[in-house]
C-alpha positions in Angstrom: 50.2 -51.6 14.5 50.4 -54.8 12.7 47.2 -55.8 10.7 46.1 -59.3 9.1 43.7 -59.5 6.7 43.1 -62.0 3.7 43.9 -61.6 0.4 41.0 -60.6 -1.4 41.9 -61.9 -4.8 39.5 -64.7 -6.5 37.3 -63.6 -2.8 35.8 -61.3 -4.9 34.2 -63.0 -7.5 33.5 -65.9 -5.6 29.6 -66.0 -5.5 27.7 -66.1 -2.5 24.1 -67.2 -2.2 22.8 -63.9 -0.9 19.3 -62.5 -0.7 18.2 -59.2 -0.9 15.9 -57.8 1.9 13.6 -54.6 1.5 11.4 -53.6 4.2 8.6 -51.2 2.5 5.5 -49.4 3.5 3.3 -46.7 1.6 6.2 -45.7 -1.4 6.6 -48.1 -4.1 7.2 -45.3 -6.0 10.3 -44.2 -4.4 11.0 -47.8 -3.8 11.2 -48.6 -7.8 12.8 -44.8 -8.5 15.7 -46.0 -5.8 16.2 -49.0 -4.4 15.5 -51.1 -7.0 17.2 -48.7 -9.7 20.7 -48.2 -7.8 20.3 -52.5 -7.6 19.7 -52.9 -11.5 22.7 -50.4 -11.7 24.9 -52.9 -9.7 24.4 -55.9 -11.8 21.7 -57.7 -8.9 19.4 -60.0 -10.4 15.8 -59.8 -9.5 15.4 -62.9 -8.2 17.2 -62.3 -5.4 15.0 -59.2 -4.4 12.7 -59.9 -2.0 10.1 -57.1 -0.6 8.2 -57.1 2.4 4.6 -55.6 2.2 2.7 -55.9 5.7 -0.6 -58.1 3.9 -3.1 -56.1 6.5 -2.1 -52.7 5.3 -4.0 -50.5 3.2 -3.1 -47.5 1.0 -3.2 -44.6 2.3 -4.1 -42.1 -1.0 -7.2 -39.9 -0.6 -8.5 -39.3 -4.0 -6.4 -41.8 -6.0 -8.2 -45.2 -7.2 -5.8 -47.4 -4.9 -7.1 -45.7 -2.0 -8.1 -48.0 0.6 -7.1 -51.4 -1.5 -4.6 -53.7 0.1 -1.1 -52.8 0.2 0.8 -56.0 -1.3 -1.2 -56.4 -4.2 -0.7 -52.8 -5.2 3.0 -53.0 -4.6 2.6 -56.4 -6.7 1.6 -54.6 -9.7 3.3 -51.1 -9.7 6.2 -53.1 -9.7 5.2 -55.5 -12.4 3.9 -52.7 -14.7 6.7 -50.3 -13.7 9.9 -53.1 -14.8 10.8 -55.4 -11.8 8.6 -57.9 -12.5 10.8 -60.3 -11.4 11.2 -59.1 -7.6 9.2 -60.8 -5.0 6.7 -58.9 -2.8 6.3 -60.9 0.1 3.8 -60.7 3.0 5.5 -59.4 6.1 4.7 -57.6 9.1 3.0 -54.3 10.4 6.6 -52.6 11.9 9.9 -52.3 11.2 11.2 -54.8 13.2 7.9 -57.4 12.7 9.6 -57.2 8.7 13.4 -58.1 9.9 11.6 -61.1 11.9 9.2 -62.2 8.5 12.2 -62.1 6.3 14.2 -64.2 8.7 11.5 -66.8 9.2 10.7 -66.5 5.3 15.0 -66.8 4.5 15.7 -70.0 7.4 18.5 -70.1 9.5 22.5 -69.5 8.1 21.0 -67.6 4.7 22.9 -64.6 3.5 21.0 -61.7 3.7 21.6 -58.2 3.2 18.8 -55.7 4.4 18.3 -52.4 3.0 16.1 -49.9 2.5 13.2 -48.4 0.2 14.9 -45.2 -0.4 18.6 -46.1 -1.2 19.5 -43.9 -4.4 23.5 -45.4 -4.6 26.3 -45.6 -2.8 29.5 -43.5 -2.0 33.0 -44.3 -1.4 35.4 -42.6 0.3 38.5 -40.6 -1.9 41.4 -38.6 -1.4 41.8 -35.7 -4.1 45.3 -34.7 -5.1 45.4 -31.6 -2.5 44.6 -33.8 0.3 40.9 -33.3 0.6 38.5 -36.3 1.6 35.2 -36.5 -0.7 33.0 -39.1 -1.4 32.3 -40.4 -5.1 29.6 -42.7 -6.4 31.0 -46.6 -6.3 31.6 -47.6 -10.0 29.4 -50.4 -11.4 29.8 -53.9 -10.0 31.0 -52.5 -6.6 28.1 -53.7 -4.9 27.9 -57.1 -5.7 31.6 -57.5 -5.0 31.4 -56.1 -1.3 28.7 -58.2 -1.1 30.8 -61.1 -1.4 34.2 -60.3 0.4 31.6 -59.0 3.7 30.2 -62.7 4.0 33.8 -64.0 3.0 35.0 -61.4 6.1 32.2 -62.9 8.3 33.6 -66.6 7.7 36.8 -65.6 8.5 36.4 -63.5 11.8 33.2 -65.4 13.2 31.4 -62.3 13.1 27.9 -62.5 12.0 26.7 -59.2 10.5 28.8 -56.4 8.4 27.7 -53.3 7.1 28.6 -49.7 5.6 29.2 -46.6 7.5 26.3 -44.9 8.4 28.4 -41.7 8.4 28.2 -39.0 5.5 31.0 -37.0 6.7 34.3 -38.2 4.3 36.2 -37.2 7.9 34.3 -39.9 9.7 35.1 -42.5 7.4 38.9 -44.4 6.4 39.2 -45.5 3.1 41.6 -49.1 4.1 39.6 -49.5 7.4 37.0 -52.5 8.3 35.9 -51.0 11.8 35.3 -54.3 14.3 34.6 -51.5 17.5 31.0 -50.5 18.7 29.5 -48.7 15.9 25.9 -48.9 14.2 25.1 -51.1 11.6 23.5 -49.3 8.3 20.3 -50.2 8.3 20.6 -49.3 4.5 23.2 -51.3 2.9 23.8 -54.2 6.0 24.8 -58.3 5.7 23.8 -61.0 7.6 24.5 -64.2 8.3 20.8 -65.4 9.7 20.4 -67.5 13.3 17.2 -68.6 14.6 14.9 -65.6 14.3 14.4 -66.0 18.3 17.9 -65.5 19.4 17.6 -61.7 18.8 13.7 -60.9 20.1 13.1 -57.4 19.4 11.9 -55.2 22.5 11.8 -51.9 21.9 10.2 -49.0 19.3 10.8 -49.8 15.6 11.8 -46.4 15.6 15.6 -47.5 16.7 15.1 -50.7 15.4 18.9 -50.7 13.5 19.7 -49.8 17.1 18.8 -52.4 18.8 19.6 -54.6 16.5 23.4 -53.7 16.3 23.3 -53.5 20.0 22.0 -57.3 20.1 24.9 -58.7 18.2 27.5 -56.7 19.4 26.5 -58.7 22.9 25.8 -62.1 21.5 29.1 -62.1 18.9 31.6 -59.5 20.4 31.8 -57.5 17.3 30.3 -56.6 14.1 31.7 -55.6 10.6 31.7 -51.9 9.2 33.1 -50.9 6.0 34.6 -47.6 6.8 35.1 -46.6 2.9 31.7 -46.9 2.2 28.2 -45.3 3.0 24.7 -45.2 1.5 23.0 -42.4 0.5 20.0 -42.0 1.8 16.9 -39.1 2.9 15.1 -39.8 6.5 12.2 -39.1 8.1 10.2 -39.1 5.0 6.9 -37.6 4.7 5.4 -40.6 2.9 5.1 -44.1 3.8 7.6 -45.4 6.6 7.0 -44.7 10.3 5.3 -41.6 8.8 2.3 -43.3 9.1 2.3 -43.9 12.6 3.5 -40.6 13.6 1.6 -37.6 12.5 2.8 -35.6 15.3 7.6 -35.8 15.1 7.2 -34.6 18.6 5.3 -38.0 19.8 8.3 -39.6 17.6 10.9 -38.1 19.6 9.6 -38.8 22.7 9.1 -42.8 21.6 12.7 -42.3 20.7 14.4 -40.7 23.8 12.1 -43.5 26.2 13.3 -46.5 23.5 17.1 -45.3 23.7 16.8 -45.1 27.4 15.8 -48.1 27.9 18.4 -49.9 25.1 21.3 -48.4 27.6 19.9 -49.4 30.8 19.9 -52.8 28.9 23.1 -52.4 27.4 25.1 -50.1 29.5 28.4 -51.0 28.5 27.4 -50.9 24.7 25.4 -47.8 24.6 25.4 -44.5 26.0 21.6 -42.1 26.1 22.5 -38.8 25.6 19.3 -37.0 26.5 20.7 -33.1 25.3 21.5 -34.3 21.8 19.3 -32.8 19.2 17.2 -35.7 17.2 17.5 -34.6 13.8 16.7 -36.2 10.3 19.6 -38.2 10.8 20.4 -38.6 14.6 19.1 -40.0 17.6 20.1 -39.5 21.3 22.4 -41.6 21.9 26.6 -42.5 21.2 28.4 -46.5 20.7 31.1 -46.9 23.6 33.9 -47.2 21.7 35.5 -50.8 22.5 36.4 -53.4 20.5 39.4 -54.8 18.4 41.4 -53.2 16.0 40.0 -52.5 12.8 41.5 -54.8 10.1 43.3 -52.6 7.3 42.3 -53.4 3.6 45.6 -53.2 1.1 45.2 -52.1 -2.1 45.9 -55.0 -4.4 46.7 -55.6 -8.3 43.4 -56.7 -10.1 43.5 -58.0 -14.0 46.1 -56.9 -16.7 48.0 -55.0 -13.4 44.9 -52.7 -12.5 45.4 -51.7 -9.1 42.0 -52.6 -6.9 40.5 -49.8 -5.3 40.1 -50.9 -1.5 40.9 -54.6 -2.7 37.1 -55.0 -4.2 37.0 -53.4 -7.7 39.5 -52.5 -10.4 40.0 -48.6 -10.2 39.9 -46.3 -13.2 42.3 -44.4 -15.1 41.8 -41.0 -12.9 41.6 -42.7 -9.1 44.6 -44.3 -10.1 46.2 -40.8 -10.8 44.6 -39.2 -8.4 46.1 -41.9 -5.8 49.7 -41.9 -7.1 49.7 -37.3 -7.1 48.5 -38.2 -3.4 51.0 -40.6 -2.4 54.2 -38.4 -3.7 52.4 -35.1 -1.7 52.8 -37.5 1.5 56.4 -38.9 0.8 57.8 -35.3 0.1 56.0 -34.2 3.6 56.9 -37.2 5.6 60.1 -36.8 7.9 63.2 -39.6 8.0 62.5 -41.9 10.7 64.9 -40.9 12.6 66.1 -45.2 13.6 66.3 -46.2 9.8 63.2 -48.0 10.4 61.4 -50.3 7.4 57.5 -51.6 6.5 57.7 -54.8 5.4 55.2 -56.7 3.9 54.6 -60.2 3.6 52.3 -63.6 3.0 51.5 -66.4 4.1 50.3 -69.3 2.0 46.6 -69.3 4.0 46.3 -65.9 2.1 47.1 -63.1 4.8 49.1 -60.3 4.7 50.4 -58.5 7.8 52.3 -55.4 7.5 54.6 -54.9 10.1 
């Protein structure tokens, strides 16, 4: 298979006017002890934190002095007296998806935006160990922000208009060179955008499959969206506070609103989605499966960072022991791997537009 893909290089560190979206309802708590944390950690400045609060809402804690006040002002100071001063809490909407449509009217048309969540602890990236085994490891510091910039940098090159992480948390379902372009969900966790006109992409359905739809949306209006293979958010669903655990009391109503929503998402999308009615909804899975179609995934080279440090997936300069850990893993391959048997070379080459294809 030959693969292009540009040189990541100075793509890096060039910045890139993102914002930072965060859908929240009922847990500032967890919001500041995650989110907000695991962003500090990364190097994101405040500023370009915004947090959507629907303005109508009120708290919902029986026997505590908020009880019953307005949610944004309460997120506006437990954030303020808790160290993120400096993010903004924004009025947004009453569900899921009513907060992806006020932060696109709020952001305009062609912003940057990633989306995430109120309950995203860090981030993992894929490994090998020296015995073969896949494993996932927490990104090192500065990651973030430079994925951040080479996904809208991929976007501009490959007309796409969204990229995200793998939703996965199995190291088996995940590659560490590969940017997936098939069917595939976006992360509703850790997810860029390039923003259109808020109306191009009406949301239908339950805000319980909201990331759903939404992936489902794109992949017909652009022909493909981007998914970092190597990386995944960590993350705990269905939790009991705050979320769509305040609509549903009952998980069983919740599953039946999700089985009817996915239903209705294939009979719209049939050659996108498939409804698997006999799959078990879980914590982390919903009835359904992406058709898998699409191009071939592009294939991210390792390249040589600052004073020779080899980048780890092209994004950010690898330490002492992955570089170790790489090299044991490479020689266990070349002593296993057979002669081809016609002589046969990989060359690699570029061009002066910044590509490299391996042929």
């Amino acid at each position: 298979m030959t693969t292009v893909l540009p040189l990541i290089g100075q793509a890096t560190v060039t910045p890139v006017p993102f914002k930072i979206c965060i859908p929240s309802n009922g847990r500032p708590e967890r919001l500041c002890r995650e989110t907000l944390t695991f962003l500090h950690r990364q190097g994101v400045d405040q500023d370009l934190i915004y947090v959507f609060v629907d303005p109508l809402d009120t708290v919902h804690r029986p026997g505590t002095p908020e009880h019953g006040t307005l949610e944004l002002p309460w997120y506006q100071l437990y954030l303020t007296t808790h160290g993120f001063a400096g993010v903004h809490v924004l009025p947004g909407g009453p569900t899921l998806s009513a907060q992806y449509v006020c932060a696109w009217n709020h952001f305009g048309p062609n912003s940057y935006v990633i989306h995430t969540s109120d309950g995203v602890p860090g981030m993992l990236q894929k490994t090998s160990e020296s015995d073969g085994r896949d494993s996932l490891t927490p990104i090192s510091e500065g990651t973030l922000t430079a994925l951040i910039a080479h996904g809208f940098h991929m976007l501009e090159r490959t007309h796409a208009r969204a990229w995200s992480t793998c939703a996965s948390l199995n190291p088996r379902g995940l590659h560490m060179y590969h940017i997936s372009q098939k069917c595939g969900l976006l992360d509703g966790n850790m997810t860029g955008e390039i923003i259109g006109h808020p109306y191009e992409l009406p949301f239908r359905l339950s805000s319980c499959i909201t990331d759903v739809e939404h992936t489902c949306r794109l992949l017909e209006r652009d022909g493909k969206v981007l998914r970092y293979m190597m990386f995944t958010t960590t993350h705990e669903y269905r939790g009991r506070q705050g979320g769509h655990a305040r609509r549903f009391t009952d998980n069983a109503a919740r599953v039946r609103e999700v089985h009817l929503a996915i239903e209705a998402l294939e009979k719209e999308f049939p050659h996108l989605i498939q409804y698997t009615p006999d799959k078990v909804c879980s914590d982390k899975n919903m009835p359904y499966r992406f058709t898998s179609i699409g191009p071939q995934p592009l294939e991210l080279p390792t390249r040589v960072g600052p004073a020779g440090r080899p980048l780890t997936y092209g994004i950010a300069p690898s330490t002492g022991t992955e570089r170790a850990r790489r090299s044991r893993h490479l020689a266990k391959k070349s002593l296993k791997r057979p002669a081809s048997a016609h002589g046969t070379e990989t060359h690699v080459s570029s061009s002066a537009d910044g590509t490299v294809a391996s042929t």
